[in-house]
C-alpha positions in Angstrom: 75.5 -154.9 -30.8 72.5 -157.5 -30.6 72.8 -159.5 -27.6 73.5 -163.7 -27.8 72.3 -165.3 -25.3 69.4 -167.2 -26.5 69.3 -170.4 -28.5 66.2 -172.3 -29.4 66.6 -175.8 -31.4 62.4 -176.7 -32.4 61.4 -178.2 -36.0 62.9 -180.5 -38.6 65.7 -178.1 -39.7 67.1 -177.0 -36.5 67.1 -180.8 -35.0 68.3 -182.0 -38.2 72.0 -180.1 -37.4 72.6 -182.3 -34.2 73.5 -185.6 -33.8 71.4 -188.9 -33.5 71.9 -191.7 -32.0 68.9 -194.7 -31.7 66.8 -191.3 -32.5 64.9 -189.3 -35.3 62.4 -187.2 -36.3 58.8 -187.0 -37.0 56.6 -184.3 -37.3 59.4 -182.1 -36.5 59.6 -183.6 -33.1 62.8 -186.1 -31.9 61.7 -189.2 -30.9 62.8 -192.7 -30.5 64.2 -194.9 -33.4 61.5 -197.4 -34.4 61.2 -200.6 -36.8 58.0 -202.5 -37.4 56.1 -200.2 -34.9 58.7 -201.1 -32.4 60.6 -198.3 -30.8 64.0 -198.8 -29.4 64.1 -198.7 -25.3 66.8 -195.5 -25.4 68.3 -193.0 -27.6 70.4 -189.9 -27.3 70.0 -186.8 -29.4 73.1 -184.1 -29.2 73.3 -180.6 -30.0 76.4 -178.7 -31.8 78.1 -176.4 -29.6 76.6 -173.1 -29.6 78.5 -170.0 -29.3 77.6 -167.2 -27.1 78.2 -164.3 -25.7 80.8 -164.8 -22.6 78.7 -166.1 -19.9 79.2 -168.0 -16.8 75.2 -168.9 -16.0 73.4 -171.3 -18.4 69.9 -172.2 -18.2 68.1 -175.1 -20.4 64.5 -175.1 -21.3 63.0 -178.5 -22.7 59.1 -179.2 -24.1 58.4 -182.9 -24.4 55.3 -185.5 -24.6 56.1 -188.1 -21.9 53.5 -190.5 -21.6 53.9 -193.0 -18.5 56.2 -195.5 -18.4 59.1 -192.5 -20.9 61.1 -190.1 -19.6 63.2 -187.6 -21.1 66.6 -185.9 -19.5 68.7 -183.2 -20.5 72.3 -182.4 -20.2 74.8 -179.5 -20.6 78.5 -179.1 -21.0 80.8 -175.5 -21.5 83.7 -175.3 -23.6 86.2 -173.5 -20.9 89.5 -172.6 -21.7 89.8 -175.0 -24.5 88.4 -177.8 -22.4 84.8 -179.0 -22.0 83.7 -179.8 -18.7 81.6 -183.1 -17.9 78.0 -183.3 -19.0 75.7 -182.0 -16.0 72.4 -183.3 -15.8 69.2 -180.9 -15.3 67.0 -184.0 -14.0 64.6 -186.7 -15.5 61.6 -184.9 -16.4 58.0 -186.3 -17.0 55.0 -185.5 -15.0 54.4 -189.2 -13.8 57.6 -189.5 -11.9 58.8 -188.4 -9.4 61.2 -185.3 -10.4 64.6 -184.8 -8.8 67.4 -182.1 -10.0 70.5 -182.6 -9.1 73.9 -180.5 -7.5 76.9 -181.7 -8.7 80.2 -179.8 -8.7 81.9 -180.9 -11.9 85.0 -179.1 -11.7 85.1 -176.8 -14.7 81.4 -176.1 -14.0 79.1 -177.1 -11.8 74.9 -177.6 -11.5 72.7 -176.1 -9.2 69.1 -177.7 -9.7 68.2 -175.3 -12.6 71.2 -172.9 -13.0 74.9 -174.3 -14.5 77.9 -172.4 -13.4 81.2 -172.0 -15.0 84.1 -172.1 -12.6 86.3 -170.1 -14.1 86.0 -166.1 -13.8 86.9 -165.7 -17.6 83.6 -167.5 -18.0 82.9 -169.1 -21.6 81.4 -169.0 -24.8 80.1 -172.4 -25.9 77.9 -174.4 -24.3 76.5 -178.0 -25.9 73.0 -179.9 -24.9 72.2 -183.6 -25.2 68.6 -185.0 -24.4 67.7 -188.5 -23.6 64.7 -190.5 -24.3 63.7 -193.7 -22.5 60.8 -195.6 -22.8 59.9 -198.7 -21.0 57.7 -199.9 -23.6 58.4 -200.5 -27.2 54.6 -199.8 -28.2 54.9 -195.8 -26.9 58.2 -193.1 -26.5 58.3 -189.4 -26.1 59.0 -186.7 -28.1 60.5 -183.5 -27.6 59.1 -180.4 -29.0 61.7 -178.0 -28.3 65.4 -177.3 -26.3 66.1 -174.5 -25.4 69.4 -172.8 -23.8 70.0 -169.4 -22.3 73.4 -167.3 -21.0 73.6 -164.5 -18.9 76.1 -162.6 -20.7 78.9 -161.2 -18.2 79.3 -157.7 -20.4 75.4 -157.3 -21.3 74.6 -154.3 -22.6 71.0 -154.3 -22.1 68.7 -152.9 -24.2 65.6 -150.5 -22.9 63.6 -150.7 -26.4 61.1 -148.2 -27.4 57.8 -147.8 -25.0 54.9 -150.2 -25.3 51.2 -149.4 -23.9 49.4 -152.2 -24.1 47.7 -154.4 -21.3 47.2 -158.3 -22.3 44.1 -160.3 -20.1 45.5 -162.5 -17.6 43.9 -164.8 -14.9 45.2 -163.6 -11.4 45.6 -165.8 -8.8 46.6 -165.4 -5.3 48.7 -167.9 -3.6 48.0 -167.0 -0.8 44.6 -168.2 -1.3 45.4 -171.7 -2.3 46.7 -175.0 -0.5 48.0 -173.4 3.0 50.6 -176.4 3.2 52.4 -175.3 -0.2 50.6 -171.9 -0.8 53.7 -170.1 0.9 56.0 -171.6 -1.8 54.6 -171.7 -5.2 55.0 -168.7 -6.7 56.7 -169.8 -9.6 54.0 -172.5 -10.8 51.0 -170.0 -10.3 52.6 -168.2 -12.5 52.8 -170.6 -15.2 49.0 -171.7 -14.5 48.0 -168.2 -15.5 49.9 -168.0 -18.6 49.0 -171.0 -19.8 45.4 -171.1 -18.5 45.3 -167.3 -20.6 45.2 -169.7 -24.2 42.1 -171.4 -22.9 43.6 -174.2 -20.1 41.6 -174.9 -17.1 44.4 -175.7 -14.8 44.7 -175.7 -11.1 47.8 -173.9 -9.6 47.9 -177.0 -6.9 48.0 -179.1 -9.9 50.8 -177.5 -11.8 52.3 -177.4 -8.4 52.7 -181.0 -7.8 53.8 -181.6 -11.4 56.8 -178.7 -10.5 58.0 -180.0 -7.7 61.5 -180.7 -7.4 62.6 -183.7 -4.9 65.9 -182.6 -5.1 66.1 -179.7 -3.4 62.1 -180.3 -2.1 61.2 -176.8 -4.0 58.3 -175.6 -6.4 60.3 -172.9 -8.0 62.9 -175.3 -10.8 62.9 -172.9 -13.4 63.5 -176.0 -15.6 60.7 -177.8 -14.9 58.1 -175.0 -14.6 58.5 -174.5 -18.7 58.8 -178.1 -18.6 55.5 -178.0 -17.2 53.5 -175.7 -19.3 55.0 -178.2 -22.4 53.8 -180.8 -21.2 50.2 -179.1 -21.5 51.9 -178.0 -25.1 52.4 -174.9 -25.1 55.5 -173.7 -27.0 57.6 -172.3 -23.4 60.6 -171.6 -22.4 63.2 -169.8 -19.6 65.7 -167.3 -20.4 67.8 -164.6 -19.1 65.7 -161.2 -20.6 65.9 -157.8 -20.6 64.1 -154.7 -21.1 64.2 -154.3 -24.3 63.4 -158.2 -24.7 60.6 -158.0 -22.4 58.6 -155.0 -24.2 58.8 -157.2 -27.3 56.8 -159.6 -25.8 54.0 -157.5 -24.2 54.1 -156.2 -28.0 53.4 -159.3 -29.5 50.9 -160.3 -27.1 52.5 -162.5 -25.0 52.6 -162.0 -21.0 55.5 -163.0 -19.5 57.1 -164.7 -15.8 59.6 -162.6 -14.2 61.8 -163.4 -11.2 62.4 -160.7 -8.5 63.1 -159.9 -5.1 61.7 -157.4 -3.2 60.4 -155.8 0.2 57.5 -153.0 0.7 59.1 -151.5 4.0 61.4 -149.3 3.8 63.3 -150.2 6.7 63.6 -153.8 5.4 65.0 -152.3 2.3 67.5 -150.9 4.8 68.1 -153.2 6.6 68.5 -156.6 4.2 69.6 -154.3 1.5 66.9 -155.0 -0.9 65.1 -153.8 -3.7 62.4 -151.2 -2.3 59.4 -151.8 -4.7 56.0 -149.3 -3.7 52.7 -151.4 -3.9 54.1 -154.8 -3.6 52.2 -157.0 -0.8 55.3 -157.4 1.4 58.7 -159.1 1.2 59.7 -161.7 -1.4 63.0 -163.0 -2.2 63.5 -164.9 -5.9 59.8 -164.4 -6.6 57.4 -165.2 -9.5 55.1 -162.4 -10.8 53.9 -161.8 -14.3 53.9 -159.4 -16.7 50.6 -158.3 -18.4 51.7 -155.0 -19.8 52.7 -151.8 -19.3 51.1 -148.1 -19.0 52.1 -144.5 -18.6 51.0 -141.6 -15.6 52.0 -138.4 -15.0 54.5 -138.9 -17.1 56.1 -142.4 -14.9 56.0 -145.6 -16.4 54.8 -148.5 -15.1 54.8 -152.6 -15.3 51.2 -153.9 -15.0 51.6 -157.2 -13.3 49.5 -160.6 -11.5 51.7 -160.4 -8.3 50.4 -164.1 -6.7 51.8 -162.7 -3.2 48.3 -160.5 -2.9 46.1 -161.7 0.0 43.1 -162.1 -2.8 43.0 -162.8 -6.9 41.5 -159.5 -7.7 44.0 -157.9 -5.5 47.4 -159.5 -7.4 46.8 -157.3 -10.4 48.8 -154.5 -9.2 51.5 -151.8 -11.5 54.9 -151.5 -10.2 57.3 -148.4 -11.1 58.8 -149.2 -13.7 62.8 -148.2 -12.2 61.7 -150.0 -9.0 60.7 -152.8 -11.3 64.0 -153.6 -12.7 65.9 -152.6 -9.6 63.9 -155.9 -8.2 64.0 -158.3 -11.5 67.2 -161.1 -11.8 66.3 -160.9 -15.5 65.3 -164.5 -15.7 61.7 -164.8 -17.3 59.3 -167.1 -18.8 58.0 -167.3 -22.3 54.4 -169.2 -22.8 53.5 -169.3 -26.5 50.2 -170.5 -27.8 50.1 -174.6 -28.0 52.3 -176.5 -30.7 50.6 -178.8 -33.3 51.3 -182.0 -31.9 51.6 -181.5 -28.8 50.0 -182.2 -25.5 48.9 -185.6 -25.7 50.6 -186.9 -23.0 49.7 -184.0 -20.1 48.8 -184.7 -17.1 45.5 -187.0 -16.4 42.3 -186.1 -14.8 40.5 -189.3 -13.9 36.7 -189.4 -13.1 35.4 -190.6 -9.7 32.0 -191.8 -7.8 32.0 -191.0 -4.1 31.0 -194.3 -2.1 29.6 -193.3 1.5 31.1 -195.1 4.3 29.3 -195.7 7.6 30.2 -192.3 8.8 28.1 -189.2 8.4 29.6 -187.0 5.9 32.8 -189.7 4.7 33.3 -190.5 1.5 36.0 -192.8 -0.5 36.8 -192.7 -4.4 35.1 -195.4 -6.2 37.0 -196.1 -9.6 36.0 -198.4 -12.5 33.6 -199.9 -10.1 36.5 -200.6 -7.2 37.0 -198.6 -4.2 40.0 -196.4 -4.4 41.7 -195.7 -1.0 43.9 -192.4 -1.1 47.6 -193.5 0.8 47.8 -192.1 4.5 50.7 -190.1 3.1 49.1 -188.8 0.2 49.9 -185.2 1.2 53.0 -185.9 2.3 54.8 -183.4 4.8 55.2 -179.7 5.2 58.8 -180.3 4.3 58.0 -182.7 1.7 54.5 -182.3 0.0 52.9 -184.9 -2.0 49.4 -184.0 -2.9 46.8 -181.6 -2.3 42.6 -182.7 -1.4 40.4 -180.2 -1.9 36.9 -179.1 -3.1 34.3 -176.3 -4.2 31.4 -175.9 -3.8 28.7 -174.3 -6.1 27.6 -171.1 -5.3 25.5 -169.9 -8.7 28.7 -167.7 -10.0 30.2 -168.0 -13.3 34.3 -168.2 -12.6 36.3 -167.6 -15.5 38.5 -170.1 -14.7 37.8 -172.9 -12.5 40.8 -171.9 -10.0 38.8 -168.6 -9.3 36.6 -170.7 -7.3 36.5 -170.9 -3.8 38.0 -173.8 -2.3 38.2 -175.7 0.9 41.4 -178.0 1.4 40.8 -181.7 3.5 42.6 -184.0 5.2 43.1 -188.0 4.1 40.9 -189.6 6.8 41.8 -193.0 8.4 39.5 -195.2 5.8 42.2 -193.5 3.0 38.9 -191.3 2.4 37.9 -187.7 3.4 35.3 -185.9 6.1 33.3 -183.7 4.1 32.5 -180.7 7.0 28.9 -179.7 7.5 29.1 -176.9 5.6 29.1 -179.2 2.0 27.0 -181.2 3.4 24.0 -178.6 4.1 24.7 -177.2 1.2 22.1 -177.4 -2.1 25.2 -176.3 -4.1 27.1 -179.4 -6.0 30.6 -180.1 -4.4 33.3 -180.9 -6.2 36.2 -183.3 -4.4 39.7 -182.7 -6.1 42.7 -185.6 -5.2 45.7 -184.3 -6.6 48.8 -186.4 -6.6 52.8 -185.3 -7.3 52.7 -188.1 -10.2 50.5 -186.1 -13.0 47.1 -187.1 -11.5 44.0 -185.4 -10.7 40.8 -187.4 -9.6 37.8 -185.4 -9.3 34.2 -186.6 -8.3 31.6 -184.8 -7.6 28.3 -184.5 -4.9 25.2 -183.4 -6.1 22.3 -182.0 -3.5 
């Protein structure tokens, strides 16, 4: 029996089934009502119920153009026991905001950040989504590309599919190698960089990072937002509970995909913590991003070629896992990046141009912008516990990186003038330098020093 736990609403016919209110369609996309040019400050859009196999996790996947000043918000309800609980709320999403998921215990069900729960141990079969669009201008609105909703059946009988040998190209990136006040944490939105940044993107982990992060439980790793992320680049993505069988299809098709797993390398631990023992993994990881590039056969065992971000270096992440130790570590929540949709993208996060004005001391600069001096916040990073932004910069060294994040870069601190120290390394150096300000509210200035 095929497995139903996946429902993806995207294009005129499948929005046209729901329910509008102050809302409509264009170019397949749901956007605010509008007269005269005018859009309309609010509007709701909701889904029919959708039946599903009997499930009692739910996740929700959204793409959406959000320029500043709109935001976008999804809900979800389940029909249990004849009764549908209240409508939960996944968080306000844009990448100009500040993002916050919530926890609410609702009674029949209740909301965890990115995972809704049904109470009840009978579980439930329908599950409904309505989206939100604000705006606070009537000259500009979103539009939403795409929702998406996935169950985690509680009788899933998982398919294993027929063998696939292929291996996709994928950008590998360490984590380890990357902000050391986040780098611990951000498995999940490295993840998405890479699959996105495989179509031809030149993103920054740090800067799909900051547009990830989750103020409500002060996380990187909102399953909901990371796709939420790569759509606001536009790519077609989204998060769902997958299996084997599921999973090959994709390698098959050409599409790499994020998987979540836990695991330790040491034996002991294994014993110990009673978790998934997984040979050639870096070390321990609990609820872990890695992605899958494809698979292979030796010596008659099969195994998962993966970018494992918890590697010391990029060229050491790409790594193959057995393929029964694989699944013995994987939750079976994934993500899907597809290639970029039509008409989207055109609201993704800014990169802003910069001169670098010299202050008195040797080796200090400040951001000059639009001919004004533009002084970084002395919390512009924010906290260890709370992150905020990430400074940083390259330096030239002759190489030709396939993506810019191969680079190697050097990380800064905001210095009292709400500038930076450049260290005497970049400034002995003939190579150009390039300074990188990246803030949590979809902004990235970059300037650059030439010799």
């Amino acid at each position: 029996m095929k497995t139903n736990n996946l429902y993806l609403i995207e294009g005129a016919e499948a929005f046209s089934k729901g329910d509008f209110e102050n809302t409509a369609l264009e170019n397949g996309c749901l956007v605010l009502e509008q007269s005269g040019g005018r859009r309309v400050y609010n509007g709701c859009y909701t889904t029919k119920p959708m039946r599903m196999d009997t499930f009692r996790e739910v996740m929700v996947s959204w793409n959406a153009d959000t320029p500043r000043g709109t935001v976008v918000e999804v809900e979800g309800r389940v029909l249990v026991d004849g009764q549908w609980s209240k409508w939960l709320s996944f968080g306000k999403w844009s990448p100009f905001l500040s993002r916050k998921s919530s926890a609410e215990d609702g009674g029949l069900a209740k909301i965890d950040a990115d995972v809704l729960t049904v109470a009840s141990e009978n579980g439930a079969k329908d599950v409904q989504l309505r989206v939100y669009l604000y705006t606070d201008s009537v000259e500009v609105g979103p539009q939403v590309r795409l929702l998406g909703v996935s169950v985690r059946p509680m009788q899933w009988q998982q398919g294993e599919g027929k063998q696939v040998l292929r291996q996709l190209y994928l950008p590998a990136y360490s984590q380890l190698n990357r902000d050391p006040a986040i780098g611990q944490n951000i498995s999940s939105p490295v993840v998405v960089t890479m699959l996105i940044n495989r179509w031809g993107e030149d993103v920054l982990p740090e800067e799909m990072a900051h547009i990830c992060y989750d103020n409500g439980y002060h996380g990187f790793n909102n399953w909901s937002f990371a796709v939420a992320a790569a759509g606001s680049f536009g790519y077609r993505a989204y998060a769902c509970y997958m299996d084997l069988e599921q999973l090959r299809k994709q390698i098959y098709l050409g599409y790499s995909v994020g998987t979540c797993l836990t695991y330790t390398n040491d034996p002991q631990v294994a014993k110990e913590q009673g978790l998934p023992l997984v040979k050639g993994t870096p070390s321990t990881a609990k609820n872990h991003l890695i992605a899958v590039r494809g698979f292979c056969e030796e010596n008659g065992v099969e195994y998962v070629i993966v970018n494992d971000s918890y590697a010391a270096g990029d060229a050491a992440a790409e790594r193959k896992y057995q393929l029964n130790e694989f699944l013995s570590a994987w939750n079976r929540v994934a993500y899907v990046v597809h290639p970029k949709h039509k008409y989207g993208g055109f609201a993704k996060p800014e990169r802003v141009g910069a001169r670098l004005r010299a202050t008195e001391q040797l080796g200090e600069y400040t951001f000059e912008m639009k001919g004004s001096e533009y002084l970084l916040k002395s919390d512009f990073l924010g906290t260890p516990e709370d992150p905020h932004g990430t400074l940083c910069f390259t330096i030239q060294d002759g190489i030709a990186y396939a993506t810019t994040a191969h680079k190697a870069f050097r990380y800064m601190k905001v210095s009292e003038n709400g500038g930076f120290q450049l260290p005497s390394t970049a400034m002995e150096s003939n190579g150009k330098v390039t300074i990188y300000a990246i803030d949590g509210n979809g902004m990235m200035i970059v300037a650059e020093r030439k010799s």
